[in-house]
C-alpha positions as CSV (number, residue, x, y, z in Angstrom):
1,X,0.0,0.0,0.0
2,X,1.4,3.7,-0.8
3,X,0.6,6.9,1.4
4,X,-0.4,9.9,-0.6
5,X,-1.0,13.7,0.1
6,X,-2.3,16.6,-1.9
7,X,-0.4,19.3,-1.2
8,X,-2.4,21.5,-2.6
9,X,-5.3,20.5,0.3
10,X,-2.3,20.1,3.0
11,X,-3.0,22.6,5.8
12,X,0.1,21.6,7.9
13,X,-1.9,20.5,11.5
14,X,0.2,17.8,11.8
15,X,-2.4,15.4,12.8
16,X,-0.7,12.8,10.6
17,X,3.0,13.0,11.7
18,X,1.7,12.2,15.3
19,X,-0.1,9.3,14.8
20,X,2.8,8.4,12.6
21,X,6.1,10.1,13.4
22,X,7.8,7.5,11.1
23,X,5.6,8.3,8.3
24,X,5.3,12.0,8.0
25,X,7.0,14.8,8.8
26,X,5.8,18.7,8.7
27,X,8.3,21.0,7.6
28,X,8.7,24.7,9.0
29,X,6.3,25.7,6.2
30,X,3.6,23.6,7.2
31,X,3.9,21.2,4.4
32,X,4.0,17.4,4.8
33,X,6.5,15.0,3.3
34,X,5.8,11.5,3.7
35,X,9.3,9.5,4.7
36,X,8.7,6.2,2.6
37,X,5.5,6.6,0.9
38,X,5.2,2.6,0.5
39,X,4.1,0.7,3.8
40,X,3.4,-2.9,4.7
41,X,0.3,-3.8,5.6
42,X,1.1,-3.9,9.1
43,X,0.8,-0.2,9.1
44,X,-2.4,0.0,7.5
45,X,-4.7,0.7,10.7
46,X,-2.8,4.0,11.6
47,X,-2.0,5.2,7.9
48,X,-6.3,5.2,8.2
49,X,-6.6,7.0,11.2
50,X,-4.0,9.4,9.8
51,X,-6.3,9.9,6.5
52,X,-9.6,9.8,8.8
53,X,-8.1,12.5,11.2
54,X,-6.6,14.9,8.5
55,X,-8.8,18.0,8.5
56,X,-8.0,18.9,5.2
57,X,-8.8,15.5,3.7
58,X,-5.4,15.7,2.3
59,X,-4.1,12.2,2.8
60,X,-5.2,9.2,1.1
61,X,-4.0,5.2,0.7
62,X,-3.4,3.7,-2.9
63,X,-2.7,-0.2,-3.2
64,X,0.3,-0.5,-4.7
């Protein structure tokens, strides 16, 4: 599964790096980078919370 945002919807709250720090990180301009956008399935439960949470419904999960 792969991790996606939209930058263009990205509000930088930072919901997403909290839930997972590993994941995504918000830079000092509020934008989001995702660390290694591909995930094992392991990690699918909090990558959906993270999308869930994200106010800006910037986030979203592809299956790779």
């Amino acid at each position: 599964m792969k991790v996606e945002v939209d930058l263009a919807k990205c509000t930088g709250h930072g919901i997403c790096e909290t839930i997972a720090e590993d994941v995504f990180e918000v830079q000092d301009d509020g934008t989001v980078v995702i660390l290694d956008a591909v995930r094992p399935e392991s990690d699918r439960e909090r990558l959906q919370q993270a999308v869930t949470q994200c106010p800006a419904a910037a986030l979203r999960l592809r299956e790779s």
